[in-house]
Structures are given as C-alpha cells and as structure tokens.
N, C-alpha and C positions, 0 to 999 in steps of 0.2 A: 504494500500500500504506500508505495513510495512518490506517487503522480503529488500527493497534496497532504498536509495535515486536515483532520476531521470530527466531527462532535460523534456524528451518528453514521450508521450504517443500516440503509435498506436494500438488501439480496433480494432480487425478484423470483427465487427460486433455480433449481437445478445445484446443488450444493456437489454434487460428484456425480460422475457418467461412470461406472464400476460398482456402482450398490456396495460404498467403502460410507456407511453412515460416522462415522467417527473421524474424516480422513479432513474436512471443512473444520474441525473444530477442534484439533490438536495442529494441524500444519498452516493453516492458513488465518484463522481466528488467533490474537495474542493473547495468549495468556495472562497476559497481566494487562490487557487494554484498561485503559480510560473512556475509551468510547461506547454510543447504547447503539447495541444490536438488536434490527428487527430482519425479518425474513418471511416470506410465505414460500409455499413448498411446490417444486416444481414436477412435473412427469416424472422424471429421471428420479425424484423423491418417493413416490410412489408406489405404488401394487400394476402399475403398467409396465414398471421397467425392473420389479426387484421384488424379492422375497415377500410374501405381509410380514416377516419379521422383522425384516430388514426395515421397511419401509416403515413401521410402526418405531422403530430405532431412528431415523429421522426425526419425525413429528415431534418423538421426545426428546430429542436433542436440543432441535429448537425451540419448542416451547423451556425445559430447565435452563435453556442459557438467557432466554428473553426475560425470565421470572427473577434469575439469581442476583445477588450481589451489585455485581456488576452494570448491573442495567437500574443503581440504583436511583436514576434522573425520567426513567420510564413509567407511566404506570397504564397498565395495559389488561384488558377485560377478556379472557379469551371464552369461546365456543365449549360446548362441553365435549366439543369433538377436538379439540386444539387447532383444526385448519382453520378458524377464525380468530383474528383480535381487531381490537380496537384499541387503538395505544394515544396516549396523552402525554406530550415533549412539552415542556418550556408551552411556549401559544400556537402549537401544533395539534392537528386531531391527526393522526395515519391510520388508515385503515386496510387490513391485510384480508384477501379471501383466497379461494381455492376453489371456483367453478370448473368444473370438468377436471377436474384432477380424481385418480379414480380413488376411491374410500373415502373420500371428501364427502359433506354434507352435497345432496342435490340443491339442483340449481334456483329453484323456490328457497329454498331455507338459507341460499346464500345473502340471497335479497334481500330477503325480511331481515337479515343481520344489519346488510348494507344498510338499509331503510332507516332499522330503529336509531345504530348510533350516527350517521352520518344528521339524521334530520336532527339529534341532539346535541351536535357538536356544536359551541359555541367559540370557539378558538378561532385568530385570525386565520390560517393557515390550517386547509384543510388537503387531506392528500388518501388517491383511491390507489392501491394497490392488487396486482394481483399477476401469476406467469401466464398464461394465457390471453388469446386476442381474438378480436372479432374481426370476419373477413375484407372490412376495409381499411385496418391498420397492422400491417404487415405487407414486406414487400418482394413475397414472391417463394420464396423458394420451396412452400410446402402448397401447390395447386389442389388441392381434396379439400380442404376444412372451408366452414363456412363460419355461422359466428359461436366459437367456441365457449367462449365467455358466456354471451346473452341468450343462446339456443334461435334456432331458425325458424321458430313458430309464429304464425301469424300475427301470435296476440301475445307473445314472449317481446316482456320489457327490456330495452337500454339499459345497462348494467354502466355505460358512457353515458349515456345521457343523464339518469338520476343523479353521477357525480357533477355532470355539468352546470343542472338544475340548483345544482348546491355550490357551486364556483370552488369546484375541488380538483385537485389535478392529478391527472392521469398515469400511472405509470404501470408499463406490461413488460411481458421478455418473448420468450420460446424461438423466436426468429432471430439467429447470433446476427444481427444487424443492429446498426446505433438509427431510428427516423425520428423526427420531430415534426408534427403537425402545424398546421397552420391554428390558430384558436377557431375554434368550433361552438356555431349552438344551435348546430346540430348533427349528431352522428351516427342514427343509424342508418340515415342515407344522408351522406355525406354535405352539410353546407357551413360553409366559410362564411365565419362574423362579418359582418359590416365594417366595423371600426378596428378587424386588423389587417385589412385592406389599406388605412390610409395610414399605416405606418411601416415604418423597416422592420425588416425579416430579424433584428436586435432587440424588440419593441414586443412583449406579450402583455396584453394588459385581458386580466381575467375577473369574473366579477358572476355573482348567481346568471347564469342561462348563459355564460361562454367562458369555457375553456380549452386546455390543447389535452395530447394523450404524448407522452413520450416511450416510444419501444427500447428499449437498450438491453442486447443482450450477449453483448461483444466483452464479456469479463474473462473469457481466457481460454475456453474449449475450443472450438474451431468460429470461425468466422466466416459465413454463408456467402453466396451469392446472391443476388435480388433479379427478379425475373417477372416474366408472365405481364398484365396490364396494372397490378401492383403496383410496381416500381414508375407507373408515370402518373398513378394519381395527383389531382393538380392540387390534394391538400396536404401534400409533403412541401415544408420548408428547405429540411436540409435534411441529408442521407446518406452512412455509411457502410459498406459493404465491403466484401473481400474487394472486388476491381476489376475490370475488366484483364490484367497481365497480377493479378494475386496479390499485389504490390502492399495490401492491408492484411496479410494471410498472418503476423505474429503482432501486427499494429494493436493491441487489446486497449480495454481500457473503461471510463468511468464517469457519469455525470456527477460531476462537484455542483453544489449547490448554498449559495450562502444565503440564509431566509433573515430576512429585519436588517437589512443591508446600513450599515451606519446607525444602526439604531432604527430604523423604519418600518415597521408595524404589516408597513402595503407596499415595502420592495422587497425583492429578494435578486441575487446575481446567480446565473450557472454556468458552468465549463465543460464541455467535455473534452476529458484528457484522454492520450493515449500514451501506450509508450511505444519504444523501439522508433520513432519518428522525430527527426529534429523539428519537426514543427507540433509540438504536443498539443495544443488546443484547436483542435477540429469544428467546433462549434461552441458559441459564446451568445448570450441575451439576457436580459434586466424582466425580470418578472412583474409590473405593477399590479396589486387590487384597485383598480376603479371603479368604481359603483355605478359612477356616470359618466360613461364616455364620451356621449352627446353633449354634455357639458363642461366636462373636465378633462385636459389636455392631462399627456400623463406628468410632462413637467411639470404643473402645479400640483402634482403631489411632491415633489419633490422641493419645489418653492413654499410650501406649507408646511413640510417639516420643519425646514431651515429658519422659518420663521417662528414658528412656535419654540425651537432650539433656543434662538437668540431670547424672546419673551422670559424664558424657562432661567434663562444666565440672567438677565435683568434682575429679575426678583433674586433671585437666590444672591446675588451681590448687589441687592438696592441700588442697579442703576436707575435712575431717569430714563423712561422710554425715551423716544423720539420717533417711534414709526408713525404716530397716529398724530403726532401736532399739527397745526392747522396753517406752517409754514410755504412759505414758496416751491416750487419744485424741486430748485436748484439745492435748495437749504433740506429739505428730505433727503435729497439724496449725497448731500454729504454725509449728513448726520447718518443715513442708514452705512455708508461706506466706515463713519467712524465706530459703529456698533459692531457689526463685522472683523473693523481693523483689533477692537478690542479682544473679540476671538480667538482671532490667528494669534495675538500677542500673545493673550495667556496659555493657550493650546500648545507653542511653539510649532506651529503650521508652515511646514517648508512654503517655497514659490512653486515647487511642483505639484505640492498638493492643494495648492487656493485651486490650481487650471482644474484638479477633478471635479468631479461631476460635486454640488453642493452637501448630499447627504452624507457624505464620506468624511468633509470638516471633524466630525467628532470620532476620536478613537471610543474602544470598546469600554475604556476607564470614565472617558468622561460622560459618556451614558450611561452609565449606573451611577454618576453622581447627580446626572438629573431624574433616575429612579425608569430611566426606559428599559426597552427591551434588545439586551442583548444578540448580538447576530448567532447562527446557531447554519454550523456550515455542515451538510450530510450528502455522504456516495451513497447514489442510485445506481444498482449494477444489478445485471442477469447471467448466472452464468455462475462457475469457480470462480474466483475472483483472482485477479488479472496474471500474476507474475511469476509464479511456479508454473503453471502451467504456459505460458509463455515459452521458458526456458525447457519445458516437458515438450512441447512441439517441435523447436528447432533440435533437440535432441534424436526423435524418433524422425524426422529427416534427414540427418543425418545418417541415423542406422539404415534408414532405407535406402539411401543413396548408397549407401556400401556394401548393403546386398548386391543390390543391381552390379555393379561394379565386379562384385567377386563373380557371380554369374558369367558374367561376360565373358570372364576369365576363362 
C-alpha cells in the first residue's frame, strides 16, 4: 500500500482467487494497521468458487476483522447473515451488500437492508457499496450477464438508483477494469445529469436524485480487456483497461479519496493511482455536494467555506468584521484582502499555497481549532490489493517465458 498514506480501506470484494481465506489477512492486511477496514465479499469469496467451508472462512474473517480492535473509529450494524453492514466513519454512512453472490441473503432482502439504513443515514457523506454490476456499468469483457446486482425483472428495482435517490455514491468491482461515470439521475436506462454536462470531466457535483457509480477492480489479479458496445457507452468519463498492446497488464492500482477536503463538509478530492507507471495518477476530480445546482455554482461552495473560515477566526480572536460594512467597494475589498492577509500571516501560508484552490488555506490543525470536520482520506479497490500480487504476475511470466524457451530447446 505504498501509492498513498490512508484512514480507511474499502475492498470491493474478491480477497484471493485460490480459496487461500486466511492469505488477504496475514500477507497483505498489517498487522499492526492504524487504519479501518471495511470489505464486502466477492465470487471468488464465495460457494461459486470455493469450499462452503472455505467460503464460510471468509465471511468470518471479515466480518472478526471489521468488528475487532482495530476498526476501533468504525461502528458498523451487520446482517444476521454477515454479507451485510452498514458502517458509521467520522460523517460517513458506507454501506456494504452482497446481491448475487451465492449464500448471500437474496436479492429482496438485500434491498430492504439497502432501504432501511440508507433512508436513515443522516451523515454528510453517504456511500453504496457492493462487487457486482449491472449491465450498463461494466465494460465488456464478460458478454452473458445482464443486471447482476438489480435482477432483470420487469418490476425489479434500481439497486443504483435508490443510492442515487439518496445522493450516495456508487462503488462496484468484478470487471478488473478502473471506469468512472458520468453523474447520473438516472440509471437503469442510462441518463446523464443536466448540470454535469456544463462542467469539466474534474467537476462531480452530487446531490439526492444525481450521482456517479465508480467500477475499480484493477487491485492486483489480472487486468481485463474492455470490449463489446460496453466500452463506448457515452456515460463513461474516463476508462482503464489492460490496452490495446497490454501496456497496463502489471499497471495495478487504487482510488485514493480524500472526503471534507480542507475541512469541507461538501468536498471531497480523488486519485486514482497506479503503480509500475511513471505517471501514477490516471485519473483525478473534486467531488462537491450541491443541493442546488440550478443555483449554486460549485465555486460558491467553496467561497462559502472560506468565508465562514474567516467569520469563525474573527470571533475566536475578537477581530472587527469588515465583510459586511457599508463601505465603498474599493475599501471592502481591501479590508477583505486584509482579513485574508491576517490568515496567511498566522497560518504561515507559503505563496504557493495562497495560488491553491481557497478550501485548502486551513491545515488539518487548524480545523479542529475551529471544531470542523477533519479530512478522512480512504482506498476504494476491487480485487487482492495491489503489490504482491503485482510482483506474483511478473514472476509467473517470467517462469512462463522460460518454459517456452526450454521447449524450444
């Protein structure tokens, strides 16, 4: 886990392809982490791809490591079957299920899970989890499946949509591909928001009735091809795959995600990293909650923090406002300049960090002295997670290359 430092960790499932249930959580989990692990359980977790003993040796894994010690910043509600929880971070709701994963609750009682805590989440930041996808977020490489997740019945509900209805955001796996949606409100037949049409592909602003779905399942086993009419749907943003010449075949890797960006309640930043590639960041965008798009630019959430910042430092050191006097323009806006310059002074705020973006002004120190909410930075990954198994791929090509070789011979 060397792409980033991180709070939390969510595995979209798939923990080991060898029915090796212990193998994710002695080699690849630290033992002594600091950080809270969550996970929902993938096929390859399973009674599709492994023992029921085995398999039942999973579920308990994860659920003992999500419960213990260690995950002591979590608090998390599970299923009486463990393929559910619902977990509660800092001003975070996550929520984990298991639709079509086999000995998992059926797809009715995933729902009703989904339903009850999703519609009682009250936390800024809400987030739907689960490894499986529905047939139009996925790109390509398994042509049979239809919508895995939601079931293909007439009258069979949006498993996407009810998180959308709730401005939660999306994250699946099963396809070793990294795609990022366009934000959506609506997805079981596919339609692109309105309002993220008039901004850059950098730009998500999510809010009840639109959000995005992000597939990432490129954490270290193999990395797929994308195929079929999949791969040209017009509600992919950005999209990675093995390559046309393989060229991404060890490139593995993780969406970094830093939630209450500077202190901000309604941003969050993401990255997806890779490794083996001198250009590690593949994809990059600013997450905002806007409620009101139609009337709020997303920069004015960002000009409303700042402003509320400054307000926050006034009081707390008895300065004399000046934003609201009833002065000339000119004399505003020095006085705002000097309220500002007061900031940077006390903050010690380089000349490179005024150019950042405004929310960023306050380190992680001095929002907690005005009593805000801390950033809380977590990897989203599908798959073994990334870097053993990396080094496990170019190995066993290797070996293969040297068969061939002797063969020859």
């Amino acid at each position: 886990m060397k792409l980033s430092s991180f709070d939390a960790i969510l595995n979209l499932g798939d923990l080991d392809y060898k029915c090796l249930p212990d193998k994710y959580f002695t080699d690849v989990l630290d033992s002594k982490r600091n950080y809270q692990f969550m996970s929902v359980i993938g096929n390859h977790d399973a009674k599709s791809q492994c023992p029921d003993e085995v398999a039942k040796k999973f579920l308990n894994n994860v659920y003992d490591e999500m419960i213990n010690k260690k995950n002591k910043d979590i608090n998390c509600e599970f299923s009486e079957s463990k393929f559910m929880w619902s977990c509660k971070y800092k001003n975070m709701r996550i929520i984990g299920l298991s639709p079509s994963i086999k000995g998992a609750d059926n797809t009715k009682e995933q729902l009703r899970f989904l339903k009850k805590h999703l519609t009682e989440a009250k936390e800024d930041w809400k987030i739907c989890s689960w490894h499986f996808y529905d047939k139009y977020y996925h790109t390509g490489k398994y042509q049979e499946y239809g919508n895995i997740v939601s079931g293909d019945g007439h009258d069979d509900e949006s498993f996407y949509d009810f998180c959308k209805d709730h401005g939660a955001i999306i994250f699946s796996a099963h396809d070793h591909v990294y795609a990022r949606t366009n934000v959506m409100s609506k997805f079981k037949k596919p339609v692109i928001d309105e309002y993220d049409l008039k901004t850059g592909t950098d730009i998500v602003q999510i809010r009840e009735g639109a959000t995005f779905n992000i597939l990432n399942g490129v954490g270290g086993w193999e990395i797929y091809i994308e195929q079929g009419e999949q791969k040209d749907y017009s509600h992919w943003v950005k999209k990675y795959a093995r390559g046309e010449h393989n060229e991404n075949a060890v490139r593995f890797g993780g969406l970094f995600c830093k939630f209450n960006l500077g202190g901000n309640n309604r941003k969050a930043y993401c990255e997806f990293k890779r490794i083996n590639s001198s250009d590690k960041v593949f994809d990059k965008f600013y997450i905002y909650r806007n409620d009101s798009p139609e009337d709020i630019l997303y920069s004015e959430i960002d000009d409303n923090f700042l402003q509320a910042k400054i307000s926050a430092y006034e009081i707390k050191n008895n300065i004399k406002s000046n934003l609201n006097d009833n002065d000339n323009d000119n004399d505003n806006d020095n006085k705002n300049s000097n309220n500002t310059q007061i900031l940077n002074d006390n903050f010690n705020i380089s000349s490179q960090e005024k150019n950042k973006n405004s929310s960023n002004i306050f380190s992680i120190k001095n929002i907690l002295i005005f009593g805000s909410i801390t950033s809380i930075i977590i990897i989203i990954v599908g798959g073994t997670i990334i870097y053993k198994e990396a080094k496990r791929i170019r190995n066993e090509e290797k070996s293969n290359k040297e068969e061939s070789n002797e063969k020859k011979r």
